[in-house]
N, C-alpha and C positions, 0 to 999 in steps of 0.2 A: 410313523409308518402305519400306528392302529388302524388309523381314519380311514386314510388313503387306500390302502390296502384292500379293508370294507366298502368303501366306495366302488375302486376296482371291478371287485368281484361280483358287486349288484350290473354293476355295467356290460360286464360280460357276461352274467347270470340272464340278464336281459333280451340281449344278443344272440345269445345262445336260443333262448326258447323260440324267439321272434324268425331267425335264423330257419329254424325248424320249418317252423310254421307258412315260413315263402317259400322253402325247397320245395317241402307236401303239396302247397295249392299250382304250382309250378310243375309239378311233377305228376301229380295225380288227375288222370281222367276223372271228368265230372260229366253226371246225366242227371236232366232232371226228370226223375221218375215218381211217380206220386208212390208206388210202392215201397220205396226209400223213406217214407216219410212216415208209413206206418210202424206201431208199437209190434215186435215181434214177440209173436206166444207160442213157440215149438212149433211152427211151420200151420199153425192152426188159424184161421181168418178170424179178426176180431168181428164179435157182432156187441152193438152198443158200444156206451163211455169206456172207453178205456178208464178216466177217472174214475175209482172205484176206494173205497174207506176198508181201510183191515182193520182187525182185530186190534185194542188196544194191548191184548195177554200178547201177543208179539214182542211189540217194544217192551212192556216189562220183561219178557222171558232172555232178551237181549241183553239189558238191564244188569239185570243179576249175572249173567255169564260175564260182562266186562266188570265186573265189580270183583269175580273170584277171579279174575283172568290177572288185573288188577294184585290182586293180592298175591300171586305168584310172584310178581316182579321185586315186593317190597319181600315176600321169603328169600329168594334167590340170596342177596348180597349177605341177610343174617345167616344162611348155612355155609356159606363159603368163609363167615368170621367167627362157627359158631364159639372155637378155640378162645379165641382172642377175647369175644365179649363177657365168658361166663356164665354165672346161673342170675344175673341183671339182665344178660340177654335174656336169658331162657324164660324166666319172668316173663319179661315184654312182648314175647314171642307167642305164650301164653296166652297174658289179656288181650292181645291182638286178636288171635283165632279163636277168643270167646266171643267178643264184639262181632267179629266176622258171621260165625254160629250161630247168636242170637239172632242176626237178621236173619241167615236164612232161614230161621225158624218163623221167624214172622214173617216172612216170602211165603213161606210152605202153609200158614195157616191163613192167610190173607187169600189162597188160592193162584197165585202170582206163577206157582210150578207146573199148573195142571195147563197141561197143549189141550187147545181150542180145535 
């Protein structure tokens, strides 16, 4: 019943989105307006490329937020066992958020914190 089952549910998984997608172009008025096609910027006209290169301190600064965001999730499940695992957790929990620490110390001195 594994297989089949899995197979099933890609099949209607399928269906389903495909489904969607002919009701909308079906259902939905379409115009072809060249202003539809432009990049919107707060009601503001583009003038030049919209192609345009950012800041690399961006994705770093992204970076580092998913990395403690990250480390929230791997907290979570040791405070809810903190009972259960002891002072072995407590340890581990420790070296954890020293490793953690140290990078963002070397984030903070590398300059990686400072908004551009």
């Amino acid at each position: 019943m594994g297989s089949v089952a899995l197979i099933l549910l890609v099949i209607v998984g399928i269906a389903f989105a495909g489904g969607g997608i002919l009701v909308s172009k079906a259902v939905a008025k379409s115009s072809k307006n060249v202003t539809k096609g432009e990049p919107y910027e707060c009601g503001i006209p583009t003038t030049g490329t919209s192609w345009i290169q950012f800041n690399v301190g961006y994705y770093l600064f992204a970076l580092i937020f998913l990395i403690f965001d990250v480390e929230l999730v791997f907290m979570y499940p040791w405070a809810v066992a903190v009972k259960k695992v002891g002072i072995i957790g407590l340890v581990e929990i420790v070296i954890f958020m020293f490793i953690l620490f140290m990078g963002l110390l070397y984030a903070w001195k590398k300059g990686a914190l400072k908004w551009m």
